[in-house]
ZADO-1210 file (C-alpha; in nm, 4 decimals, padded with zeros to 6 digits):
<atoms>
<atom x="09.8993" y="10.5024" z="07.0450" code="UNK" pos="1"/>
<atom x="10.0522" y="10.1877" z="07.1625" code="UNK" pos="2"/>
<atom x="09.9975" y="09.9403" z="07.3610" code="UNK" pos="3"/>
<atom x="10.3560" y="10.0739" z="07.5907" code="UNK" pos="4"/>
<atom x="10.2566" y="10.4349" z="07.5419" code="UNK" pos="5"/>
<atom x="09.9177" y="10.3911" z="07.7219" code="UNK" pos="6"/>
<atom x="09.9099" y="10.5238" z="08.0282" code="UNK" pos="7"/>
<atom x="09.8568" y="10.2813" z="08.3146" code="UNK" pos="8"/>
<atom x="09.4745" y="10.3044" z="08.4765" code="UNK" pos="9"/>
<atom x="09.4631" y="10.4493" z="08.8079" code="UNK" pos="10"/>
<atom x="09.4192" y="10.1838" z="09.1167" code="UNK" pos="11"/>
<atom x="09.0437" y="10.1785" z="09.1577" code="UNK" pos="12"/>
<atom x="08.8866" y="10.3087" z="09.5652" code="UNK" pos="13"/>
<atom x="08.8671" y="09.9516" z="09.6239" code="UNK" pos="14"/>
<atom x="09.2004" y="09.8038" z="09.5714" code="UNK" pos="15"/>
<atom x="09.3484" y="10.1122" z="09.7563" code="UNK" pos="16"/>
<atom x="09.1481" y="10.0529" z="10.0280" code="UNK" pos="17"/>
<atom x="09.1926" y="09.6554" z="10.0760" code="UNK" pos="18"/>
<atom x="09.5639" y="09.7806" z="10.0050" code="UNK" pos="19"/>
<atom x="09.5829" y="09.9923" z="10.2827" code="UNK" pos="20"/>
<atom x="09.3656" y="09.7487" z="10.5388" code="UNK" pos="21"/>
<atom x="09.6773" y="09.6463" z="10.7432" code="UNK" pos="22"/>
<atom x="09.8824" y="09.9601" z="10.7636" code="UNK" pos="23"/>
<atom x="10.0267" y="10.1130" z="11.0956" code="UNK" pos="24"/>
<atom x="10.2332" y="10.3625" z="11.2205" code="UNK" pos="25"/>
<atom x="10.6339" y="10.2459" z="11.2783" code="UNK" pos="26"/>
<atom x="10.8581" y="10.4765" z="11.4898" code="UNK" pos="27"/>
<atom x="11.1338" y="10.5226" z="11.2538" code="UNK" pos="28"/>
<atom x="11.3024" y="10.7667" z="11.4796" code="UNK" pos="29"/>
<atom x="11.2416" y="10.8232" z="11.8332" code="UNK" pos="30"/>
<atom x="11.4704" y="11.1162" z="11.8835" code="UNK" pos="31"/>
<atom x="11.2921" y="11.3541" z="11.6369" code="UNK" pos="32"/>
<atom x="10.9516" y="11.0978" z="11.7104" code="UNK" pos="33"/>
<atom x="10.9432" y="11.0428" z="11.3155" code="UNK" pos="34"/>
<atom x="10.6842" y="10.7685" z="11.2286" code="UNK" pos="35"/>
<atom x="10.5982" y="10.6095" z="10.9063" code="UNK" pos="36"/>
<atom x="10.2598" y="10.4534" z="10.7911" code="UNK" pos="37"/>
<atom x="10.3463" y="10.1172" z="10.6734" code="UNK" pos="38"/>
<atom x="10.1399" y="09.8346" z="10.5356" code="UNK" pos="39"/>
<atom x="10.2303" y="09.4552" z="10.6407" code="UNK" pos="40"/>
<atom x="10.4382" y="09.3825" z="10.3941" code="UNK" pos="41"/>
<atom x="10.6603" y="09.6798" z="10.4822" code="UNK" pos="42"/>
<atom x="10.5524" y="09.9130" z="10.1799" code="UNK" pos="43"/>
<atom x="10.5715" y="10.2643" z="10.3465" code="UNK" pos="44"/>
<atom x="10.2722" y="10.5188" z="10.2620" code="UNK" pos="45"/>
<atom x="10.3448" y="10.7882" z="10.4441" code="UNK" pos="46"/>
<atom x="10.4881" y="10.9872" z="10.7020" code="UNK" pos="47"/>
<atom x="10.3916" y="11.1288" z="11.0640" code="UNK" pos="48"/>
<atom x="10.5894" y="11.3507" z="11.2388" code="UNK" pos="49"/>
<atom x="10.5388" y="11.6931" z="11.5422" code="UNK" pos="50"/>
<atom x="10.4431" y="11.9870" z="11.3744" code="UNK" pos="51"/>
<atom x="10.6457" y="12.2862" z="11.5105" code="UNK" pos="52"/>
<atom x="10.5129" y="12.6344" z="11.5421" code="UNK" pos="53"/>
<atom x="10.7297" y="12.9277" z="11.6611" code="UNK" pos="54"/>
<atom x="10.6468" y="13.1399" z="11.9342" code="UNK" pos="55"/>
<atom x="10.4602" y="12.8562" z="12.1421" code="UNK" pos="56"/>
<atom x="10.6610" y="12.7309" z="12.4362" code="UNK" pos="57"/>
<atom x="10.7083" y="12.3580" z="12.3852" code="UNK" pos="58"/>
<atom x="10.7233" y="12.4976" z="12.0220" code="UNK" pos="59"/>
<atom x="10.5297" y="12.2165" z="11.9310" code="UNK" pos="60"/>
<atom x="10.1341" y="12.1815" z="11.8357" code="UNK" pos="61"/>
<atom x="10.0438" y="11.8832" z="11.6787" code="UNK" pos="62"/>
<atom x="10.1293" y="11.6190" z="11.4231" code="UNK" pos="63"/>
<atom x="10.2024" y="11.6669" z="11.0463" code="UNK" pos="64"/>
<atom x="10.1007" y="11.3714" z="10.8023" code="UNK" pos="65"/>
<atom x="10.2155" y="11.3280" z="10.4392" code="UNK" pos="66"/>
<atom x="10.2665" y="11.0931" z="10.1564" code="UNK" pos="67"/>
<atom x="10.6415" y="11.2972" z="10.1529" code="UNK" pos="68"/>
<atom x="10.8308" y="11.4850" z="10.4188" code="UNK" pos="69"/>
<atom x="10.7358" y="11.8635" z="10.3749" code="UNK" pos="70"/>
<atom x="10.6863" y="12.1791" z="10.6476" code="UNK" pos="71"/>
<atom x="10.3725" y="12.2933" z="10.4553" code="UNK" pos="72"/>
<atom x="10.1621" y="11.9368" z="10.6019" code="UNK" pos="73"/>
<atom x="09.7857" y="11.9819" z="10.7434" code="UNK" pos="74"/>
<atom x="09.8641" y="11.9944" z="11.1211" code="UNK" pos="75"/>
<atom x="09.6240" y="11.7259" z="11.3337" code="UNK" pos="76"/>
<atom x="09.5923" y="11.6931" z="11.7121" code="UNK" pos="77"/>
<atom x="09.6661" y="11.3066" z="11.7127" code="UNK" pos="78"/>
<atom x="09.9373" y="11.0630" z="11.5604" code="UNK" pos="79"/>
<atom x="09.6554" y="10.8257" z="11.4565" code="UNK" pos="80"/>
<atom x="09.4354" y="11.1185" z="11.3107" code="UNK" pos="81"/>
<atom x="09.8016" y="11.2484" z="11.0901" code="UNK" pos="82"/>
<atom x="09.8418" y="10.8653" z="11.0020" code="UNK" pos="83"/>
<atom x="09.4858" y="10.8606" z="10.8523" code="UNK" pos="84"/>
<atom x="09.5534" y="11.1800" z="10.6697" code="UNK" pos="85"/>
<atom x="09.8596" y="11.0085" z="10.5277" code="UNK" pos="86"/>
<atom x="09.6475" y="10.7171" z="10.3852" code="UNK" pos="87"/>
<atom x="09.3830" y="10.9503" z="10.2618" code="UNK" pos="88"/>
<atom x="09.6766" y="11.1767" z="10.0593" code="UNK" pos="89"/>
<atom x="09.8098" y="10.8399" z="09.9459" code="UNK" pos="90"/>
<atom x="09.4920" y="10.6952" z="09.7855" code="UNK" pos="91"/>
<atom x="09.4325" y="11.0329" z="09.6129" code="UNK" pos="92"/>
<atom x="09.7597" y="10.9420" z="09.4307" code="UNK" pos="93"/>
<atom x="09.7350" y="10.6373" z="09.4140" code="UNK" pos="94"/>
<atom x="09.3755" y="10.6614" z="09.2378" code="UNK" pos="95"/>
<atom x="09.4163" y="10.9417" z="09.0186" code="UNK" pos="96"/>
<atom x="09.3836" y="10.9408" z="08.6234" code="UNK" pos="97"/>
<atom x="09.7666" y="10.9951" z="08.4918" code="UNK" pos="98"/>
<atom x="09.8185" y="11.3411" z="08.3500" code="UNK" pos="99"/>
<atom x="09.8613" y="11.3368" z="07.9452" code="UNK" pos="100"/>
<atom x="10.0813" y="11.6173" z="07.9533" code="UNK" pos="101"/>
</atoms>
């Protein structure tokens, strides 16, 4: 193999941490309240937004967190509790061995 075709080694817990050590949420949107979980130098980890459930009558029950915008997100009661979820989904990716497939 060579040098180039080596794949890269995964960020180790501790960088990912320190890395994350100044992040925040951002309202990005306040109509649809859409935040984003952003680090000080403005790199954006992830993504907070209300969870919607039908057949409730503010049709809304919580607040989805991801590393990317999807309806299938974990549902959490808090903003803060979704933005940790974000960061914990981001240094799973962020840390894991590249697939050699």
């Amino acid at each position: 193999m060579t040098e180039s075709a080596q794949p890269k080694r995964p960020m180790s817990h501790k960088k990912a941490r320190e890395f994350i050590a100044d992040a925040h949420l951002v309202l990005r949107d306040r109509e649809v309240r859409h935040y984003e979980v952003v680090t000080e130098s403005g790199t954006v980890l992830g993504h907070v937004e209300p969870a919607y459930k039908a057949g409730r009558r503010s049709g809304w029950n919580g607040w989805a967190a991801g590393s990317i915008r999807s309806t299938t997100l974990p549902v959490h009661a808090t903003r803060d509790q979704a933005g940790v979820e974000a960061l914990r989904q981001w240094i799973a990716l962020a840390t894991a061995r590249p697939r050699l497939d």
